[in-house]
Backbone bond lengths (Angstrom), bond angles and torsions (degrees), N, CA, C in turn:
res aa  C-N    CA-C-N  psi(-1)  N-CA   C-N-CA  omega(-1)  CA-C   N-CA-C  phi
1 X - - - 1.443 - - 1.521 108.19 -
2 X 1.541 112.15 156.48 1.249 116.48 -174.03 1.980 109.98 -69.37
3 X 1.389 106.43 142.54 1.453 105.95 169.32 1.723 107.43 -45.96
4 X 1.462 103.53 147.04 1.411 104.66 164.74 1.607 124.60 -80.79
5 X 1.551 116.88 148.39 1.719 99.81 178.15 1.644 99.21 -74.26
6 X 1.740 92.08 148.49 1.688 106.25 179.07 1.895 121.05 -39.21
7 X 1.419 93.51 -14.08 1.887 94.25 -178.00 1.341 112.82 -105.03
8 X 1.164 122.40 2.05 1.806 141.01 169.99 1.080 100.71 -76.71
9 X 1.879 145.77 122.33 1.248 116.68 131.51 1.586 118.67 -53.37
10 X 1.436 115.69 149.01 1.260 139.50 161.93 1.677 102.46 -15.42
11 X 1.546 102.90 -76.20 1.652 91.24 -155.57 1.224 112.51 -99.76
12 X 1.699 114.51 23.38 1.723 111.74 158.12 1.798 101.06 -96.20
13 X 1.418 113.28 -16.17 1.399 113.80 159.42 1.855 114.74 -62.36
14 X 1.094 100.48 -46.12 1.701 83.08 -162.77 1.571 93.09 -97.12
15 X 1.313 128.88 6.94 2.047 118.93 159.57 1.417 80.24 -77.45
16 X 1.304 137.14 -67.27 1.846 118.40 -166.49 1.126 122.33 -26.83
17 X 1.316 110.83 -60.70 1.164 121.10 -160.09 1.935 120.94 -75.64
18 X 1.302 86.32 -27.46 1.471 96.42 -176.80 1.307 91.73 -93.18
19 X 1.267 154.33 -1.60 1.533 133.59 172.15 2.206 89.86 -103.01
20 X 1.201 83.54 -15.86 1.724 60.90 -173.84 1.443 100.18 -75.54
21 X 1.496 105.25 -73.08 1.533 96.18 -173.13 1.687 113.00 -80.31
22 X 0.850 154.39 38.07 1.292 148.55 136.64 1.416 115.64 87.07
23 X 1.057 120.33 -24.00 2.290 135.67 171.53 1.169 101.40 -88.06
24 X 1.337 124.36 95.45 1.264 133.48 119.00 1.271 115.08 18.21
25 X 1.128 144.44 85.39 1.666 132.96 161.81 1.311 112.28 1.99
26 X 1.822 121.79 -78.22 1.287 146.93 165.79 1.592 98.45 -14.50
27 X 1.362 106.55 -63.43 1.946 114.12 -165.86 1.917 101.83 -63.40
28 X 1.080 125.82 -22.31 1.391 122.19 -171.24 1.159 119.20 -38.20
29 X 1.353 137.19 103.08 1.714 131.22 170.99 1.349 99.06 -90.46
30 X 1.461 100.80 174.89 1.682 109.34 179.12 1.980 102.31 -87.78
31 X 1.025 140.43 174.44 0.968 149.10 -171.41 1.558 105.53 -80.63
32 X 1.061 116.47 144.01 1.825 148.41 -165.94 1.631 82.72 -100.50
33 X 1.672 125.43 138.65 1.152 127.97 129.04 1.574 112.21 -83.85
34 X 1.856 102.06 151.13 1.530 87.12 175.27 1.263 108.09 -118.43
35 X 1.729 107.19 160.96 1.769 95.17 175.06 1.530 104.71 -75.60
36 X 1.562 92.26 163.54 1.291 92.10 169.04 1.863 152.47 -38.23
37 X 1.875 87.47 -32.30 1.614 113.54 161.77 1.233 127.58 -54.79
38 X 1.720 106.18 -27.20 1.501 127.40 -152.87 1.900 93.37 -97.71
39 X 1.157 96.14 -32.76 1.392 117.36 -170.63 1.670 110.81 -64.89
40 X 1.429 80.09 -58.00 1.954 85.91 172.38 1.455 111.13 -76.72
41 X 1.477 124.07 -47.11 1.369 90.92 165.66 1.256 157.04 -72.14
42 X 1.308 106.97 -2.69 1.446 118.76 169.71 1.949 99.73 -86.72
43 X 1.088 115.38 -49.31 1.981 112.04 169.71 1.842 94.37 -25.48
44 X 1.468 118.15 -76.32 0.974 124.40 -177.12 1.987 107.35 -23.35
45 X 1.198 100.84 -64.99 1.526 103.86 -168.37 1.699 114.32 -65.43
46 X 1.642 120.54 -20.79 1.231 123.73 179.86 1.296 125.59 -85.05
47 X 1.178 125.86 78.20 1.191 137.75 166.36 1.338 109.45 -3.71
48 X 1.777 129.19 106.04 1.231 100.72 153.95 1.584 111.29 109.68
49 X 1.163 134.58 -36.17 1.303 173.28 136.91 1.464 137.16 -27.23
50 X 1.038 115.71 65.80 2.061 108.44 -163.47 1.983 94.17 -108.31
51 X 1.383 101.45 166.13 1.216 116.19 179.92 2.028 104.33 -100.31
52 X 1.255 87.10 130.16 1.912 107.37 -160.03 1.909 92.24 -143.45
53 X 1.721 88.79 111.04 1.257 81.88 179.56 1.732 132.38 72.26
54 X 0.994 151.41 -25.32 1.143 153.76 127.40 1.870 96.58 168.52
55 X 1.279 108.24 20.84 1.444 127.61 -159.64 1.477 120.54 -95.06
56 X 1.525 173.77 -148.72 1.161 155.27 41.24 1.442 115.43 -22.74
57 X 0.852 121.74 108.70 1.609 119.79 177.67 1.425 122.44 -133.31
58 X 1.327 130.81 135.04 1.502 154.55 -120.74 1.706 99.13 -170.01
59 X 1.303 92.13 130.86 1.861 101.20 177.29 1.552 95.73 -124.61
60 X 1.546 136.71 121.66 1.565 115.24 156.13 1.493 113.61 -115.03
61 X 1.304 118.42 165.83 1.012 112.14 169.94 1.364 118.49 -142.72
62 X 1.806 115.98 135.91 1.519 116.72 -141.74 1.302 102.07 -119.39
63 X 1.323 139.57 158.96 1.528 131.08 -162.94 1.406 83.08 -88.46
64 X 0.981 152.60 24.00 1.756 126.39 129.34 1.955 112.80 178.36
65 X 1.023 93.05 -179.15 1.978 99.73 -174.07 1.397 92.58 -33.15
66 X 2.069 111.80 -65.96 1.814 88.49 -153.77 1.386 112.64 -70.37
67 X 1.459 105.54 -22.41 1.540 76.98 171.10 1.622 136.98 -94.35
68 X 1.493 117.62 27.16 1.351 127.46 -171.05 1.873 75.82 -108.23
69 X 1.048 120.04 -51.39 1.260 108.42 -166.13 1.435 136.45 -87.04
70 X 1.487 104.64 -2.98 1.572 124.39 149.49 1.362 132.25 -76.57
71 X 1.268 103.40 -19.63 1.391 116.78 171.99 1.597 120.14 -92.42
72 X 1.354 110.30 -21.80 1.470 130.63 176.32 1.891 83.07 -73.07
73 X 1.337 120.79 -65.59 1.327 106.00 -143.53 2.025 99.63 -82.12
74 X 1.420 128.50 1.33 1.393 135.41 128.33 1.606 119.67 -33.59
75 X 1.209 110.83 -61.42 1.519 127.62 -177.63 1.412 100.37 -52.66
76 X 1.569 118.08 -50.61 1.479 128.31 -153.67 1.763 94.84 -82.96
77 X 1.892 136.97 -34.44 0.878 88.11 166.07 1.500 129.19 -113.21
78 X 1.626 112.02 37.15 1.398 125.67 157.01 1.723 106.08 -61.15
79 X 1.245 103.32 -46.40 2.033 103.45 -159.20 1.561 92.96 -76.05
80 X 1.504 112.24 -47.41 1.784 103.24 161.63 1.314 111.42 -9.61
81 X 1.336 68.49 -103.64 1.781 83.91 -179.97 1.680 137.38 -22.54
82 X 1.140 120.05 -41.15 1.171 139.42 160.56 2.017 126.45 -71.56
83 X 1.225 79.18 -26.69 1.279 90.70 -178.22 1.697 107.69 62.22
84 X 1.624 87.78 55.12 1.624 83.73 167.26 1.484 114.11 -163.90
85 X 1.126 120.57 94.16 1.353 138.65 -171.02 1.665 121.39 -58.17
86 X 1.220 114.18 128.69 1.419 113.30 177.04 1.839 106.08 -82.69
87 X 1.399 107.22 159.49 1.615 114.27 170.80 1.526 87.72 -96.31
88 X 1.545 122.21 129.72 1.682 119.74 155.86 1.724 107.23 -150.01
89 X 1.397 98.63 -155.98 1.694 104.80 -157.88 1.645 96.04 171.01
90 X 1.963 106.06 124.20 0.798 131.15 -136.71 1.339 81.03 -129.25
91 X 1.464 117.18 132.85 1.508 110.37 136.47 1.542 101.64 -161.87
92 X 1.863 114.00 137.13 1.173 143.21 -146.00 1.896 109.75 10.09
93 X 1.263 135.52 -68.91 0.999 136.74 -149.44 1.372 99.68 -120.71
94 X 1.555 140.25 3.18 1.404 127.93 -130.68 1.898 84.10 -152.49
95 X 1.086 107.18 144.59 1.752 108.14 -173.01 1.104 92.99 -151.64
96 X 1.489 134.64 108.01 1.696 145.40 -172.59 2.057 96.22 -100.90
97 X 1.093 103.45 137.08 1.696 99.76 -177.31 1.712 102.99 -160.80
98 X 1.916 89.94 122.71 1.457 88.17 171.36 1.671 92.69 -145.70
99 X 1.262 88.67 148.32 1.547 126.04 178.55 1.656 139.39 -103.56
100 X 1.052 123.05 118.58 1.236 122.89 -164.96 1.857 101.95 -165.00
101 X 1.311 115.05 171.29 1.036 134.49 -165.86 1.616 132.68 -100.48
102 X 0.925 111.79 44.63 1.698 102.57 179.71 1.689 131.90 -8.38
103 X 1.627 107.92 -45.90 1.176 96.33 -154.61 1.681 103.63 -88.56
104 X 1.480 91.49 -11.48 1.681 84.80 177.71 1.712 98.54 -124.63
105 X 0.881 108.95 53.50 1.474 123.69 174.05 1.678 119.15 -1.38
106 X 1.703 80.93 71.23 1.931 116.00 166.35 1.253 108.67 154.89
107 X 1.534 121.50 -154.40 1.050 133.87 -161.16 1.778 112.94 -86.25
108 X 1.472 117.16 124.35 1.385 110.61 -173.66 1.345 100.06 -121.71
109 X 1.294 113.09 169.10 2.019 126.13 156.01 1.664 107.28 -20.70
110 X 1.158 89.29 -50.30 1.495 102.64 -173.83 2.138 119.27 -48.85
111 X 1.171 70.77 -62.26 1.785 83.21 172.53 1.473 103.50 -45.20
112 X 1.496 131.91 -62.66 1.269 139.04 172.99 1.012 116.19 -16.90
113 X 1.644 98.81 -71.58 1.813 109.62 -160.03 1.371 104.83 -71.09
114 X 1.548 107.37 -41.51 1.551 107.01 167.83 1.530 122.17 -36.51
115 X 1.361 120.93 -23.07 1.281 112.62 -145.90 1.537 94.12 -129.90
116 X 1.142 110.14 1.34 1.952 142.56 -168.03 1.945 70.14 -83.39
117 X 1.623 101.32 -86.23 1.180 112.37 -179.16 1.575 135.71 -12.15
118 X 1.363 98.30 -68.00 1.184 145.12 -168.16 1.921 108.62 -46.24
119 X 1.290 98.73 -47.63 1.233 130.29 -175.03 1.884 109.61 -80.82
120 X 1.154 102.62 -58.26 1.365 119.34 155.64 1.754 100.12 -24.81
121 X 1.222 111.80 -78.62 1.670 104.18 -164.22 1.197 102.44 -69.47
122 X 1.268 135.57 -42.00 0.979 109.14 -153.05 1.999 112.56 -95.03
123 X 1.034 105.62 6.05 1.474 125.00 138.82 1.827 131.32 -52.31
124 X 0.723 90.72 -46.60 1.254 112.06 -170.56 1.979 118.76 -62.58
């Protein structure tokens, strides 16, 4: 799990985090690459979601800054937590977000759930 910021105690940091995103610290695996098959069928299941660039990529748009940018900083401490950061780009009402995998260089589980997530808030 991600370090806590210095003004968090510890274990109101990790009840956050584990009610936000739902994995247990303990449960953390390392990231799944997927094949390409795996790729489209889960695209299929993500609402919202097309492949741009070798990327998951998602455009929303929020009736204004605070709320494009409260929901961005929701996002920020879901990927915390996970330790898995989205690439995006903000401007006033408009939140561009794509996802992909560094360590296994492409698209993993990870991107998914991230984006499982992702969708979640900004629903909401």
């Amino acid at each position: 799990m991600a370090q806590s910021p210095a003004w968090l105690p510890e274990s109101l940091s990790r009840s956050i985090m584990v009610r936000l995103t739902n994995v247990p610290e303990e449960d953390a695996m390392p990231a799944k690459k997927l094949s390409e098959a795996e790729v489209k069928e889960n695209l299929a299941r993500a609402k919202g979601w097309s492949l741009v660039n070798g990327k998951l990529h998602r455009a929303f748009e929020c009736k204004d800054f605070v709320s494009a940018f409260g929901n961005m900083t929701r996002v920020a401490l879901v990927a915390e937590s996970m330790n898995h950061h989205p690439e995006w780009f903000n401007v006033w009402n408009k939140v561009i977000i794509d996802l992909n995998t560094h360590s296994v260089s492409g698209i993993s589980d990870y991107d998914f759930k991230l984006a499982e997530k992702i969708n979640e808030i900004f629903a909401a």
